[in-house]
C-alpha positions, 0 to 999 in steps of 0.5 A: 544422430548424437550430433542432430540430438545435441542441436535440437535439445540446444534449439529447444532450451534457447526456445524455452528461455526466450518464452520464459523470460518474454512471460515474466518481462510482461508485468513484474508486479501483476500479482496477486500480492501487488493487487492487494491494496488496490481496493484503496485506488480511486479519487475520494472525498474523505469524512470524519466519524461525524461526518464533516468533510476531513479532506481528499484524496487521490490514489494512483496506481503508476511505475507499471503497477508497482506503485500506489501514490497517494495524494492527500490535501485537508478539507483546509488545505493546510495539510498536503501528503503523498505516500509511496505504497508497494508490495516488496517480493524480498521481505514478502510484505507492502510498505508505506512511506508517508511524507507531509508539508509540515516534514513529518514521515512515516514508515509502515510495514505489513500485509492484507488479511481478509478484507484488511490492509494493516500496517504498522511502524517500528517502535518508537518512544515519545518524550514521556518515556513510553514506546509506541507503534502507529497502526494504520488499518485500510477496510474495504467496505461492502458498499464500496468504500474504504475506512482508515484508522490510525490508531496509536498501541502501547504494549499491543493496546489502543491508547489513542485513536490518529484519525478515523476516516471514510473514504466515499468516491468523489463525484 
C-alpha cells in the first residue's frame, strides 16, 4: 500500500506541475499591471491647448501584449518617433524609451495612479548648470480621450511646460 501511495503523490505532483505551468505559458503579460496603460491604445489625431492639429499618433499593443509601440508623426511631418512602453515585473513599474528622427532619447520610469500614467526621467543637468527631470503625465479623460503633458521640474517644480496635447480618435 506504501508503495501505490508514493505512485499516486508522484502522479498528482506531475499533474499539478503541468496544469501549473499550462496556465501561466497562456499569457505572461495579461495583468492587471501590464493593462495599465492600455487606455493610451488607439489611433489618434493629436491637438495643441489651442486646438491646432500637433500630429498623429498610432499605439499598438504587440510582442503578446507585453509591448505598447507608439507611432508618432508631427502635423508637418518633419518629426517622426516611436516608443517602447512595458510594465517591467522585476523593478515592478512601466518604462518608456523614446527615440525621434532627429536622434534625440528619452528614457522614463513610473506607474499608474488613478486615472494616471506618470512617468519620469532620471536627473540630468543642461548647460546652464541646473538639474532637471522631464515628467511626462498620460490622463485618461472621461469622454474617451487622452492628454499628455510633458512638463520639465527643477527641484519638484514646474518650470516649463514640453508639449501639452490631446488625444482625440482618428476617424
Amino acid at each position: 500500500m506504501g508503495q501505490n501511495r508514493k505512485y499516486f503523490f508522484f502522479f498528482a505532483l506531475l499533474l499539478f506541475v503541468f496544469f501549473g505551468l499550462a496556465q501561466d505559458s497562456g499569457c505572461a503579460c495579461c495583468t492587471k499591471n501590464h493593462e495599465a496603460f492600455d487606455f493610451w491604445i488607439g489611433q489618434w489625431e493629436v491637438t495643441n491647448p489651442d486646438g491646432s492639429v500637433a500630429g498623429t499618433n498610432r499605439i499598438d499593443k504587440i510582442q503578446s501584449g507585453c509591448i505598447i509601440q507608439e507611432h508618432w508623426i508631427s502635423a508637418n511631418g518633419n518629426l517622426t518617433g516611436s516608443s517602447f512602453n512595458f510594465y517591467n515585473t522585476k523593478s515592478g513599474q512601466w518604462e518608456q524609451l523614446w527615440i525621434d528622427n532627429s536622434g534625440n532619447a528619452l528614457k522614463l520610469f513610473g506607474n499608474r495612479i488613478e486615472d494616471r500614467m506618470v512617468l519620469t526621467s532620471e536627473p540630468f543637468t543642461l548647460t546652464d548648470g541646473n538639474t532637471y527631470i522631464n515628467r511626462i503625465t498620460w490622463t485618461d479623460l472621461s469622454d474617451g480621450s487622452v492628454r499628455q503633458l510633458w512638463e520639465l521640474l527643477q527641484d519638484d517644480q514646474v518650470v516649463n511646460i514640453l508639449f501639452d496635447g490631446r488625444y482625440t480618435k482618428a476617424q
